[in-house]
MARMARMI-986959 format. One record per atom (N, C-alpha, C): y, z, x; atom name; residue in one letter. Coordinates in steps of 0.1 Angstrom, whole numbers, plus 5000, padded with zeros to 4 digits. Layout:
Y,Z,X,CA,A
...
# end
This chain:
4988,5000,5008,N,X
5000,5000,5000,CA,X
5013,5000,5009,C,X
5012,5009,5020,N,X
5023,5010,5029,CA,X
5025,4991,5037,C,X
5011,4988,5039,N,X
5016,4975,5045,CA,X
5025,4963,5037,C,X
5021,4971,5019,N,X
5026,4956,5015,CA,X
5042,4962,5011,C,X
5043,4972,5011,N,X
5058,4976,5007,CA,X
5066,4973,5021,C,X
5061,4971,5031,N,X
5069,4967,5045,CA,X
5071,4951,5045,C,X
5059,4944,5036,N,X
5065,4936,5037,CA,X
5071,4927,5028,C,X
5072,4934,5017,N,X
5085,4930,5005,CA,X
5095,4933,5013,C,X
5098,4946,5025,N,X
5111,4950,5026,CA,X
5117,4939,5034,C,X
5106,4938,5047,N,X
5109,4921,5056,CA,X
5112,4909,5047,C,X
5108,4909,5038,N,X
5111,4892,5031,CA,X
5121,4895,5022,C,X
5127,4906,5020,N,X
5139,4908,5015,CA,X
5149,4906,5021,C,X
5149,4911,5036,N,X
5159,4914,5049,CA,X
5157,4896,5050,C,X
5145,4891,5053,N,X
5145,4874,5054,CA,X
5154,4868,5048,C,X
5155,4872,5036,N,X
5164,4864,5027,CA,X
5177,4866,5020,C,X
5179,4877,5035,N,X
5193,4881,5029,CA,X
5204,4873,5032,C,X
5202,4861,5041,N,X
5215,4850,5036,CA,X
5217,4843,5057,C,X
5223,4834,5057,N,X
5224,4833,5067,CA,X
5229,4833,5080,C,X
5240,4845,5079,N,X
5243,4850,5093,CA,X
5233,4857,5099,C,X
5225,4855,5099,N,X
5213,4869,5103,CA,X
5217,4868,5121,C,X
5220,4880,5128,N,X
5220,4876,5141,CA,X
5208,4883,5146,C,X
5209,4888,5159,N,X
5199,4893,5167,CA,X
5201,4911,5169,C,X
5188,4915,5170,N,X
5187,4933,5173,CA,X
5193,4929,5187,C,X
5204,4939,5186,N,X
5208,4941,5202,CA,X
5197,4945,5213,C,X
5201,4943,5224,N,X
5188,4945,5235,CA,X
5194,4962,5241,C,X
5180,4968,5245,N,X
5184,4974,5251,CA,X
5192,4975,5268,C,X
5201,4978,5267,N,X
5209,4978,5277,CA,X
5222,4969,5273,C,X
5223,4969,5261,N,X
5232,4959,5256,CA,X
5247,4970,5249,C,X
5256,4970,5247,N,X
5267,4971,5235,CA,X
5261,4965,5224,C,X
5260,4977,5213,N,X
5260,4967,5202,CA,X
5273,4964,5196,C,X
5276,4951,5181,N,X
5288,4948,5182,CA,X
5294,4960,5172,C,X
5307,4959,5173,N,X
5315,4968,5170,CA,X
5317,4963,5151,C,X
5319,4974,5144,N,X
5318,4971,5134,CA,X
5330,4981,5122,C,X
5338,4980,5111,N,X
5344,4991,5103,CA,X
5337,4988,5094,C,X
5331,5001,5088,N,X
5326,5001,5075,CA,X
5337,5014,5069,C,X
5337,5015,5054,N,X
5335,5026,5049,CA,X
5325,5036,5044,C,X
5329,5049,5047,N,X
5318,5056,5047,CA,X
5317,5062,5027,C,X
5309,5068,5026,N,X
5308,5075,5011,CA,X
5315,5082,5008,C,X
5322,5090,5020,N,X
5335,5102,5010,CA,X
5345,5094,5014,C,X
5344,5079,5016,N,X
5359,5074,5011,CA,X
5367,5072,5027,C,X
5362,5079,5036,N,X
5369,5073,5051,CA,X
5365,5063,5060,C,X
5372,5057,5066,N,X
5370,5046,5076,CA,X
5363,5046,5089,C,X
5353,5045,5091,N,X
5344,5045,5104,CA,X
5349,5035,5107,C,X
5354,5035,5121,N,X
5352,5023,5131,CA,X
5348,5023,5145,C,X
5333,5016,5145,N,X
5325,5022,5152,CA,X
5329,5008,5164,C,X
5328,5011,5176,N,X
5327,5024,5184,CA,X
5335,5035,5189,C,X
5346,5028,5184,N,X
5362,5042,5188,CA,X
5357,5052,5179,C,X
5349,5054,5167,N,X
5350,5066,5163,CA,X
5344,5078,5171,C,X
5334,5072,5179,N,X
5320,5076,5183,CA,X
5317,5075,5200,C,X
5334,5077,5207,N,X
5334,5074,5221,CA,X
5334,5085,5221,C,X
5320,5083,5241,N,X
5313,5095,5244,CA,X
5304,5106,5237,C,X
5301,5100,5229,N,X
5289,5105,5220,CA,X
5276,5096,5221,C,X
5264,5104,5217,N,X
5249,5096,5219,CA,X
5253,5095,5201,C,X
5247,5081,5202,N,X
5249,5079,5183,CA,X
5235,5073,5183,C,X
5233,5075,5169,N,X
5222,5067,5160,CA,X
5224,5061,5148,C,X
5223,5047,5153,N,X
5230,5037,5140,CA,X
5214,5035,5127,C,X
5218,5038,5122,N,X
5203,5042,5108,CA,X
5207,5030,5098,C,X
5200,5023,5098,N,X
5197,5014,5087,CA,X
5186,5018,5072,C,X
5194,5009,5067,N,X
5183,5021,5054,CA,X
5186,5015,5040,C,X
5179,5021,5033,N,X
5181,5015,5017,CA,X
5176,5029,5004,C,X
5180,5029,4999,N,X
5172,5043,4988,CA,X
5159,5032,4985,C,X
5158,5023,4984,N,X
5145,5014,4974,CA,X
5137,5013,4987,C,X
5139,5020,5001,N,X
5129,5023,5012,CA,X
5118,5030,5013,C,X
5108,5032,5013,N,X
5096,5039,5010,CA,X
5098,5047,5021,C,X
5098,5046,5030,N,X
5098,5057,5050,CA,X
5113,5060,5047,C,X
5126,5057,5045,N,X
5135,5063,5046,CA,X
5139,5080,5041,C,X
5134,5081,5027,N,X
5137,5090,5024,CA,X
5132,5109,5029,C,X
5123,5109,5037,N,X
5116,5117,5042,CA,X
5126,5115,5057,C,X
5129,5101,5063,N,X
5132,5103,5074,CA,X
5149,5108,5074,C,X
5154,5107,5065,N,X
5166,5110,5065,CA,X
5168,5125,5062,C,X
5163,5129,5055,N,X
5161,5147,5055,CA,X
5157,5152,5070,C,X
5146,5143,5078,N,X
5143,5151,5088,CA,X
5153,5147,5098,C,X
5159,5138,5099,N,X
5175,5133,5105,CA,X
5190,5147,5104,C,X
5187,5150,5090,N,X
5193,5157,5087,CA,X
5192,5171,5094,C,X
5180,5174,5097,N,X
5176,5184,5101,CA,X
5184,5186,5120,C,X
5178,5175,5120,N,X
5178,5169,5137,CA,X
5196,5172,5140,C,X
5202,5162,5133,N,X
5217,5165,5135,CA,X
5225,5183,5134,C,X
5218,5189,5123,N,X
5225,5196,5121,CA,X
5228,5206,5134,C,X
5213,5206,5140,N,X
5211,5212,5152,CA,X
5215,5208,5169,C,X
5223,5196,5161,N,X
5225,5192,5181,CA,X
5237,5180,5177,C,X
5243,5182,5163,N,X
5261,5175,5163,CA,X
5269,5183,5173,C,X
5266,5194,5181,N,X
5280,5202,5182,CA,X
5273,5199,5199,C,X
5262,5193,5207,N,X
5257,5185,5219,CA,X
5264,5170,5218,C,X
5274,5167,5212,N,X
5280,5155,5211,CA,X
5268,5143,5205,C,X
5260,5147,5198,N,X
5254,5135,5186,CA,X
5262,5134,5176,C,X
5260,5115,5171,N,X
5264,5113,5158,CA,X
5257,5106,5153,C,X
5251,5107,5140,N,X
5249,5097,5130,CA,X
5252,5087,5123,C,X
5251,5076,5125,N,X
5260,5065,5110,CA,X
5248,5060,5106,C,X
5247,5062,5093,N,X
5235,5056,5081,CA,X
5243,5045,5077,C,X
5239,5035,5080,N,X
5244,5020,5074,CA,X
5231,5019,5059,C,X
5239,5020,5050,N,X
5235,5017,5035,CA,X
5230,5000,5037,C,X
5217,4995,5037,N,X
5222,4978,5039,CA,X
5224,4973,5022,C,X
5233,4968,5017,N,X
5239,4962,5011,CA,X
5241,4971,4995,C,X
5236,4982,4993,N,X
5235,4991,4977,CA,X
5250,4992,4973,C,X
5249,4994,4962,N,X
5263,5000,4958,CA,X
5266,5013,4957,C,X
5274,5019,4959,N,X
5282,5032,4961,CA,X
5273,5043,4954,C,X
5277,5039,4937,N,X
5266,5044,4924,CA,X
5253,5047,4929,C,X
5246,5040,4935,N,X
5232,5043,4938,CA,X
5226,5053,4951,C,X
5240,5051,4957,N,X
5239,5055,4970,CA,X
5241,5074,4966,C,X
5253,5076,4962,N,X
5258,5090,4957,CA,X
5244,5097,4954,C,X
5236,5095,4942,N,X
5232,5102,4938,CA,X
5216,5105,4947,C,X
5215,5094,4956,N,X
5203,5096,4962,CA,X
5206,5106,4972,C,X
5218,5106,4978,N,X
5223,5114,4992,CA,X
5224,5128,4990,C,X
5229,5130,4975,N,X
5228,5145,4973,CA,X
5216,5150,4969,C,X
5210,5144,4965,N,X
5192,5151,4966,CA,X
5191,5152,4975,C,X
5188,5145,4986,N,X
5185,5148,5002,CA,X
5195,5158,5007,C,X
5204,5161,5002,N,X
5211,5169,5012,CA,X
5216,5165,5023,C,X
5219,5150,5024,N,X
5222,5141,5040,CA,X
5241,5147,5039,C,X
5244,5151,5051,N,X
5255,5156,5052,CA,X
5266,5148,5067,C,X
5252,5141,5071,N,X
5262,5134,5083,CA,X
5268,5118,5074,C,X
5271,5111,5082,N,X
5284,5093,5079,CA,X
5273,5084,5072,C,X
5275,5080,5059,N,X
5268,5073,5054,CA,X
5276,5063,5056,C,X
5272,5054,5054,N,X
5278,5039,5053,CA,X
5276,5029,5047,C,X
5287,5021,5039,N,X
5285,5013,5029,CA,X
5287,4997,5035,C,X
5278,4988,5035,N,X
5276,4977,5042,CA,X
5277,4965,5030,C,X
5286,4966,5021,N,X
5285,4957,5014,CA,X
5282,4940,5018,C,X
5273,4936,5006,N,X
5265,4925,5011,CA,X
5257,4923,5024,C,X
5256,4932,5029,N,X
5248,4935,5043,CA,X
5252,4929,5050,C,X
5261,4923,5053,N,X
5273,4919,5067,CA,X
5268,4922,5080,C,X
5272,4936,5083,N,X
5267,4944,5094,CA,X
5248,4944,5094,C,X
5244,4944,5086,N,X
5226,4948,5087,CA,X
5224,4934,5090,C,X
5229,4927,5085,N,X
5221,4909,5087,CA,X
5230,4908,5109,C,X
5244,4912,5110,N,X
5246,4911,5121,CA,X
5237,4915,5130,C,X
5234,4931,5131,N,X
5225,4929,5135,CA,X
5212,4932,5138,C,X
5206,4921,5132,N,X
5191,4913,5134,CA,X
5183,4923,5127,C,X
5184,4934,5113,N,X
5177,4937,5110,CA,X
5169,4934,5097,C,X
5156,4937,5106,N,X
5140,4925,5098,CA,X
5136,4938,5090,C,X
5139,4948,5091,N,X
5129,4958,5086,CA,X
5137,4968,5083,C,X
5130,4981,5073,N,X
5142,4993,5071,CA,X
5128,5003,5074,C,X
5135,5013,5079,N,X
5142,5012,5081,CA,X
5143,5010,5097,C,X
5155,5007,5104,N,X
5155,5004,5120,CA,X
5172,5017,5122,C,X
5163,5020,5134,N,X
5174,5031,5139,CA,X
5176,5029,5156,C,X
5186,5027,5158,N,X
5195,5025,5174,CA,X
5197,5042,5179,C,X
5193,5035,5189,N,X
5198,5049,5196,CA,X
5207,5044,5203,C,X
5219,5053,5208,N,X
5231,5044,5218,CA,X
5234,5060,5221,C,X
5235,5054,5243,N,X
5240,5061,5252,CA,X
5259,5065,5251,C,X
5257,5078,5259,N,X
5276,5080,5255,CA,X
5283,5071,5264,C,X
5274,5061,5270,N,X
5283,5051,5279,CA,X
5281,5037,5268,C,X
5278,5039,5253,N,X
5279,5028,5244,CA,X
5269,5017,5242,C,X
5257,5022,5253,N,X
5245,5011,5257,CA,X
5239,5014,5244,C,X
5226,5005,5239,N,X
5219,5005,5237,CA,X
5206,5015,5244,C,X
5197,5025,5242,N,X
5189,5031,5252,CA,X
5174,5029,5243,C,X
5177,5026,5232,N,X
5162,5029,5228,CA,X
5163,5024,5209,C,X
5150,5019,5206,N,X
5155,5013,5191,CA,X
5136,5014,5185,C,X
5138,5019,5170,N,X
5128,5021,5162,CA,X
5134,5014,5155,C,X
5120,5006,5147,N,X
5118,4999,5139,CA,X
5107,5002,5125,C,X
5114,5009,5120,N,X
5098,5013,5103,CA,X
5101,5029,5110,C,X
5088,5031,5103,N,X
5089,5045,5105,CA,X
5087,5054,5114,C,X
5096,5067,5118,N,X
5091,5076,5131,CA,X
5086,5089,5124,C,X
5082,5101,5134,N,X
5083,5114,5131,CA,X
5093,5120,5134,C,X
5095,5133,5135,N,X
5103,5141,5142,CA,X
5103,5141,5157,C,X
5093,5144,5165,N,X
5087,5144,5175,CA,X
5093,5134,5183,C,X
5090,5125,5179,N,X
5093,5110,5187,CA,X
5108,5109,5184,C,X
5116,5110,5172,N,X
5129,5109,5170,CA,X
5135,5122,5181,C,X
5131,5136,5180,N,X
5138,5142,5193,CA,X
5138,5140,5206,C,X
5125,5136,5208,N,X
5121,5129,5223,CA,X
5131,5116,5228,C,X
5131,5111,5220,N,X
5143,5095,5221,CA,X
5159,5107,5224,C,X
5161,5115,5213,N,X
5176,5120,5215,CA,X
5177,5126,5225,C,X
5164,5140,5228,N,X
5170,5146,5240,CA,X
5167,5143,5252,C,X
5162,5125,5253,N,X
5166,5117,5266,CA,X
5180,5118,5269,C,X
5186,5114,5257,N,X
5201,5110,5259,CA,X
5210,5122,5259,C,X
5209,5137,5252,N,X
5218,5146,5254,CA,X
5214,5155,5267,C,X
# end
């Protein structure tokens, strides 16, 4: 069941239109992007997020692996935002409405982000949800999941970089 719900999510992200660009490489900058976030402020990433280890979180509520992983995200941040981590959940393309009422169940308290029409998710190159960046406080690229992680492996990736 999990295989075929990964790949309705891939042939969804296939056909989400045709700027699709490429997953940044590791050792790469990824591109710079403004979204708005859900309480209404302006992310503009990377000036928001200079000198900080960030994790750019792609995602959808209609995700099967996101919602478990973003409570345990939650958990992860709450414990190590004040070690210079940041989170941005890139919403890929939902509306606002849908987004609200999923976030406050979970209790997600770090930068959601609203990607209308999926602009930023098709830039870049994401085939799958969910996909999560890890980026060095020098703005690199250091490390990148794709589908689902645990906790384990999600702190092991972060406390490379803090």
């Amino acid at each position: 069941m999990k295989a075929i719900r990964l790949l309705a999510v891939l042939l969804l992200l296939v056909a989400c239109g045709e700027e699709g660009g490429k997953a940044p490489h590791v050792g790469n900058a990824p591109a710079p992007f403004k979204l708005m976030a859900l309480d209404g402020t302006s992310v503009d990433y990377p000036s928001a997020t200079a000198g900080k280890v960030v994790v750019v979180r792609f995602w959808a509520t209609w995700c099967p692996f996101c919602k478990d992983e973003m409570k345990m995200i939650q958990t992860v941040w709450s414990q190590s935002r004040d070690k210079g981590f940041e989170v941005l959940a890139v919403n890929a393309g939902q509306d606002k409405g849908d987004i609200e009422g999923f976030i406050a169940k979970l209790g997600v308290t770090y930068p959601v982000l609203l990607d209308p029409g999926s602009k930023v998710t098709r830039q870049y190159g994401v085939t799958g949800l969910p996909m999560t960046l890890f980026i060095g406080r020098d703005g690199k690229v250091k490390g990148r999941i794709l589908g689902e992680t645990d906790e384990a492996t999600f702190r092991r990736k972060l406390d490379e970089l803090l």
